[in-house]
N, CA, C and O of each residue as an XYZ file, in Angstrom:
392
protein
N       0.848     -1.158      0.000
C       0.000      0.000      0.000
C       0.900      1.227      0.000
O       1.797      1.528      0.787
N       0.610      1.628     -0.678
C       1.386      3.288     -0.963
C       0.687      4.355     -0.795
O      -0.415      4.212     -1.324
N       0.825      5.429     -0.270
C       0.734      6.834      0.045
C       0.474      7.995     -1.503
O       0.933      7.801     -2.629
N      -0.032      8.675     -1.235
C       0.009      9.969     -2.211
C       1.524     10.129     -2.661
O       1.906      9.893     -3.807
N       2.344     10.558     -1.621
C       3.932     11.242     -1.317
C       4.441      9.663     -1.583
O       4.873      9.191     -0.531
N       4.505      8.731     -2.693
C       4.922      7.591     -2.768
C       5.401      6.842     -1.631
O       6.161      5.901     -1.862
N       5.018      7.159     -0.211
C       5.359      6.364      0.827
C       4.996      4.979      0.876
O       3.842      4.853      1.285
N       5.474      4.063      0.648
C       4.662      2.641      1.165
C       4.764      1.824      2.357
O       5.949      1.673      2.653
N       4.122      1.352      3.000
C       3.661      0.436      3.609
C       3.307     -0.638      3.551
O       2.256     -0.996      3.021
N       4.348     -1.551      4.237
C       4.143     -2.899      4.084
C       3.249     -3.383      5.032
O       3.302     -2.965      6.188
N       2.393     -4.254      4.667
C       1.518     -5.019      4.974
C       1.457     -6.165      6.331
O       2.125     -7.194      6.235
N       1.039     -6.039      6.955
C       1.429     -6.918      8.252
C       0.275     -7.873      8.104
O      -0.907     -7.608      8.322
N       0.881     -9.253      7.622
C       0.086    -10.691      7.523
C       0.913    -10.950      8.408
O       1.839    -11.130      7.616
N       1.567    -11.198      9.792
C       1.317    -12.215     10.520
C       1.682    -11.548     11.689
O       2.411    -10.562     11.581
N       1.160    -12.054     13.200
C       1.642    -11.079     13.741
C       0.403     -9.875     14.687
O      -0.745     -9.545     14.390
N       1.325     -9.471     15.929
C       0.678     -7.843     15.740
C       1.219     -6.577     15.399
O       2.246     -6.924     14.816
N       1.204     -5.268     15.376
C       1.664     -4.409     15.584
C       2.245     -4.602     16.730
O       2.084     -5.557     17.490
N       3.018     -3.569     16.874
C       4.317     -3.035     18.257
C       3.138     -2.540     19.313
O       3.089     -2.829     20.508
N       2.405     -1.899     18.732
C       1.413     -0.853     19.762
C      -0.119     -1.240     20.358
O      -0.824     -0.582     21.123
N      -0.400     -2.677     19.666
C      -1.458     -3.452     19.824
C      -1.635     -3.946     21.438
O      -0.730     -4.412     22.131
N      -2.190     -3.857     21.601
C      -2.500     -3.405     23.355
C      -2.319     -5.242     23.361
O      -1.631     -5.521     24.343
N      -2.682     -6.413     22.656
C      -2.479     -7.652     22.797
C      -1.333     -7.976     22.587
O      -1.034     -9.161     22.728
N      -0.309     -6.986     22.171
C       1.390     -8.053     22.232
C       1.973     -7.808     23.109
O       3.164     -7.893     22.809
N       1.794     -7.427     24.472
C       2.710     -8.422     25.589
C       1.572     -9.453     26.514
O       1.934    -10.452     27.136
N       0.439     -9.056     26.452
C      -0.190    -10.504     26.762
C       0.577    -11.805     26.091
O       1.387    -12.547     26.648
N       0.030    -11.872     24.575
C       0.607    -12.624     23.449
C       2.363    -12.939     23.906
O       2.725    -14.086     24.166
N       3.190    -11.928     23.943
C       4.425    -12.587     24.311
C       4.843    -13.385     25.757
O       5.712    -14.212     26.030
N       3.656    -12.634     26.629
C       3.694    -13.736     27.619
C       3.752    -15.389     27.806
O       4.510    -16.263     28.227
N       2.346    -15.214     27.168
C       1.839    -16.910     26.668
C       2.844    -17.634     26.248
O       3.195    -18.750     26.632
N       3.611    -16.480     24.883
C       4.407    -17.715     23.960
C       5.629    -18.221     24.890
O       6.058    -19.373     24.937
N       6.239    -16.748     25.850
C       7.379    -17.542     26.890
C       7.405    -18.272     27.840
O       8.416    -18.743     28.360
N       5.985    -18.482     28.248
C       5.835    -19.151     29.474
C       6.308    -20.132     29.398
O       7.217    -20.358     30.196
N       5.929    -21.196     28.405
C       6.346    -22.570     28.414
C       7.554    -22.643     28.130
O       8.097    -23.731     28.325
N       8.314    -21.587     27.613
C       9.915    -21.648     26.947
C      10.529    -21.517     28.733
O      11.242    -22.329     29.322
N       9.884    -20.054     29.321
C      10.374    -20.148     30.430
C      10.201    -21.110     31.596
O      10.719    -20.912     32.695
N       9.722    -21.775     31.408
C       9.298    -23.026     32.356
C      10.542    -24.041     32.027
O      11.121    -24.903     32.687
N      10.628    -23.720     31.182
C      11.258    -25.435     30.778
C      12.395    -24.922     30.867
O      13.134    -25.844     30.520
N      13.317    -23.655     31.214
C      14.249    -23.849     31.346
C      15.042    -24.533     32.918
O      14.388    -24.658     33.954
N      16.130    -24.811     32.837
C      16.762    -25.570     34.238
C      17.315    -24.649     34.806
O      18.131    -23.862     34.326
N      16.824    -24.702     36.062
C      17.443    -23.206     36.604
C      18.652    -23.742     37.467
O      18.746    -24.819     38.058
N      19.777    -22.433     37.357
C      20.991    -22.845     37.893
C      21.354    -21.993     39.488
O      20.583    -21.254     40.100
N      22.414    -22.287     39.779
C      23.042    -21.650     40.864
C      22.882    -20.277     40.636
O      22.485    -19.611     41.593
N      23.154    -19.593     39.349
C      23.900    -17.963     38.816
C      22.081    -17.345     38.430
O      21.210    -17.943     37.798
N      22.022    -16.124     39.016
C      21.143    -15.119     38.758
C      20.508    -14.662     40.170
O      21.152    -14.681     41.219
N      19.253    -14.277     40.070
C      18.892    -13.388     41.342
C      18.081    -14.390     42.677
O      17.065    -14.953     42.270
N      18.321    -14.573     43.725
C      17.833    -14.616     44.320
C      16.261    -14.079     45.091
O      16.310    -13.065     45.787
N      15.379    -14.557     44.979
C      14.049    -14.093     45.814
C      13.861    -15.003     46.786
O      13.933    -16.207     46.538
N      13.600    -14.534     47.989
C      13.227    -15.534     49.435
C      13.763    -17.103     48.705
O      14.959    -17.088     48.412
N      13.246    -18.024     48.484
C      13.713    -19.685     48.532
C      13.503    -19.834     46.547
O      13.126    -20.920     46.105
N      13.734    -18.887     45.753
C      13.582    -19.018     44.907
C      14.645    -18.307     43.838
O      14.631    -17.077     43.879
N      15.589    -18.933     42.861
C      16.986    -18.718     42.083
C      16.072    -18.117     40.725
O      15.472    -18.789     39.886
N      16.183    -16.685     40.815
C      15.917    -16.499     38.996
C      16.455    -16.196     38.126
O      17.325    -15.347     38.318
N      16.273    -16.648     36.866
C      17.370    -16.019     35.948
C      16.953    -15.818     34.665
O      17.486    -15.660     33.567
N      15.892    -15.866     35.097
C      14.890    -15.047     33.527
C      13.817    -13.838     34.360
O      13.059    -14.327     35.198
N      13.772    -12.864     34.224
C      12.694    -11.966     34.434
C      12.139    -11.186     32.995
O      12.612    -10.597     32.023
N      10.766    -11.612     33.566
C      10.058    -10.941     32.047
C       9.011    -10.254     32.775
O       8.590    -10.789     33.800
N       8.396     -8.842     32.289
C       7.286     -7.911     32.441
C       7.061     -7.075     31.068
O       7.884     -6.297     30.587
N       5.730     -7.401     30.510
C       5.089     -6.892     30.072
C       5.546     -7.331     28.647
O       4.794     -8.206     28.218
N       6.525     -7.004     27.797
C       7.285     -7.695     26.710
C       8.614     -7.031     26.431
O       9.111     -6.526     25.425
N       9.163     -7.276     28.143
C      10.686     -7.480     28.083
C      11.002     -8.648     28.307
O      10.032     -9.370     28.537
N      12.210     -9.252     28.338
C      13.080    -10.279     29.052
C      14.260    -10.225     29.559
O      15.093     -9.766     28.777
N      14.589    -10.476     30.417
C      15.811     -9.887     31.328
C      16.766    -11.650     31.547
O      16.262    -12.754     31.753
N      17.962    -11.345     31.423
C      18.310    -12.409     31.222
C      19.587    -12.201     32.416
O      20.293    -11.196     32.331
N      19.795    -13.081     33.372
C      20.416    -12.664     34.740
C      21.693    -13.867     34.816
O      21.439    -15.018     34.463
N      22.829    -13.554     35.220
C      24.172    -14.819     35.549
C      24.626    -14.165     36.515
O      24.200    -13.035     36.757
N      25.480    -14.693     37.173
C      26.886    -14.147     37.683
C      27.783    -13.875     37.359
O      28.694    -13.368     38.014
N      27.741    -14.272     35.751
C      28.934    -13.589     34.918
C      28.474    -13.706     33.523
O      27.283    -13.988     33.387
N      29.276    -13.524     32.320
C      29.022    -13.563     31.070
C      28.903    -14.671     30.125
O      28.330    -14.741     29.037
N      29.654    -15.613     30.872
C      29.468    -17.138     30.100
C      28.057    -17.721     30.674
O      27.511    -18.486     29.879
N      27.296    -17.489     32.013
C      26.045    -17.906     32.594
C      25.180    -17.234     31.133
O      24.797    -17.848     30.137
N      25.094    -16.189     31.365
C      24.335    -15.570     30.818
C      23.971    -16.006     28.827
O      22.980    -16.130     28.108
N      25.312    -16.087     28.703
C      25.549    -17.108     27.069
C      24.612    -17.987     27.128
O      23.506    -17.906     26.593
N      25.085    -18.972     27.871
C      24.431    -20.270     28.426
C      23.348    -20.483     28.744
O      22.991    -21.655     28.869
N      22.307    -19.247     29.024
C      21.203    -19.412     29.585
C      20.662    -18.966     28.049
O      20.009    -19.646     27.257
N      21.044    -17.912     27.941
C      20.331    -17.608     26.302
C      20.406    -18.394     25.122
O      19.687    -18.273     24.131
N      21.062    -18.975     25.245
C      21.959    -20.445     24.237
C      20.179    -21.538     24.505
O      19.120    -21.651     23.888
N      20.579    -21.915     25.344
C      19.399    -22.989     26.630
C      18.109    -22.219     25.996
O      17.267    -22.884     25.392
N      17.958    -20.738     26.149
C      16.405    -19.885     26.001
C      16.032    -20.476     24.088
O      15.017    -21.024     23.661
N      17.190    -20.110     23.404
C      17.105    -20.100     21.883
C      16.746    -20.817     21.828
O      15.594    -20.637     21.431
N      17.098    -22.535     22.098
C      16.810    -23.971     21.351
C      15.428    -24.336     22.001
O      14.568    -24.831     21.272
N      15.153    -24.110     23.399
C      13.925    -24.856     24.032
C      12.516    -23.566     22.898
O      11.426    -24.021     22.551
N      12.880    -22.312     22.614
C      11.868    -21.083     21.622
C      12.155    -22.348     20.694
O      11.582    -23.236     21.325
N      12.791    -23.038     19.395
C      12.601    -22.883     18.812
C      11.750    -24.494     18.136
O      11.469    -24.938     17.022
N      11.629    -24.849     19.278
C      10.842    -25.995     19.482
C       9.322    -25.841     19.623
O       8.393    -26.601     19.353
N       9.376    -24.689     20.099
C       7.402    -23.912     19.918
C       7.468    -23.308     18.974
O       6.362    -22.909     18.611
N       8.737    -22.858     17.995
C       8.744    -22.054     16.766
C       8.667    -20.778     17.114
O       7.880    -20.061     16.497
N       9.538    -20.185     18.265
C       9.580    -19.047     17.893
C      11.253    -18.588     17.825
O      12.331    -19.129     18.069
N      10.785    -17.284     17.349
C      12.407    -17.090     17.036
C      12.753    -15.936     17.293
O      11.829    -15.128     17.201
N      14.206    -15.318     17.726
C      14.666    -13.889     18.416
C      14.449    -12.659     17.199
O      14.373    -12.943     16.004
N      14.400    -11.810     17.520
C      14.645    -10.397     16.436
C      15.762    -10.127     17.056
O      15.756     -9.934     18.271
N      17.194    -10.056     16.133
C      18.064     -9.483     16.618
C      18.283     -7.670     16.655
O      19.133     -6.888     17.082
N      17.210     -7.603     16.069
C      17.773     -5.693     16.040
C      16.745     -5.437     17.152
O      16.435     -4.257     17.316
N      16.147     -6.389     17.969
C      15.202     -5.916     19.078
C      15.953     -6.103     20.430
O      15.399     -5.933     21.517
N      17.511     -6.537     20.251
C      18.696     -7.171     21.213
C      19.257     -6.188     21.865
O      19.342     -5.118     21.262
N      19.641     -6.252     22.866
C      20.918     -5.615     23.203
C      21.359     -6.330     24.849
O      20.607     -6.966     25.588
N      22.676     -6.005     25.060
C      23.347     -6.441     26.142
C      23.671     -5.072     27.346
O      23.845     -3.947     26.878
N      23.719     -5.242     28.592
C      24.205     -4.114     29.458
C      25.543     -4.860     30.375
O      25.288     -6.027     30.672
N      26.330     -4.571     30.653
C      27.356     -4.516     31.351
C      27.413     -4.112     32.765
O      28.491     -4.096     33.359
């Protein structure tokens, strides 16, 4: 679909929009079972009697180690168990903090 000012717009068949009040419900659902199934280790945050190392709200994901190879390792572990429900990362939606 194109514009007057030849702008076009591509077409969104699958999917929601970014701003669709249903995609972080929707991304919830799809991680739950990814996040379930992962094995949780020694490395990430502590809550009262409980080790975490995935935190997700709303349609972030927070990915937690004690160091930088945990953290590989857990996202390594996150990729293969997603891609068994078929889903898959956007890398330009990535980034790392230090």
């Amino acid at each position: 679909m194109c514009t007057k000012d030849k702008k076009c717009l591509k077409e969104n068949k699958t999917g929601l929009k970014q701003s669709d009040s249903r995609s972080p419900i929707l991304f919830n659902l799809a991680l739950q079972k990814v996040i379930r199934s992962i094995k949780t280790g020694p490395s990430g945050i502590k809550i009262g009697k409980q080790q975490l190392n995935v935190l997700t709200y709303v349609n972030d994901c927070v990915l937690t180690g004690k160091n930088e190879i945990d953290i590989r390792q857990l996202f390594i572990e996150i990729e293969n168990i997603a891609r068994k429900f078929g889903l898959h990362k956007n890398q330009g939606k990535m980034f790392k903090t230090k």
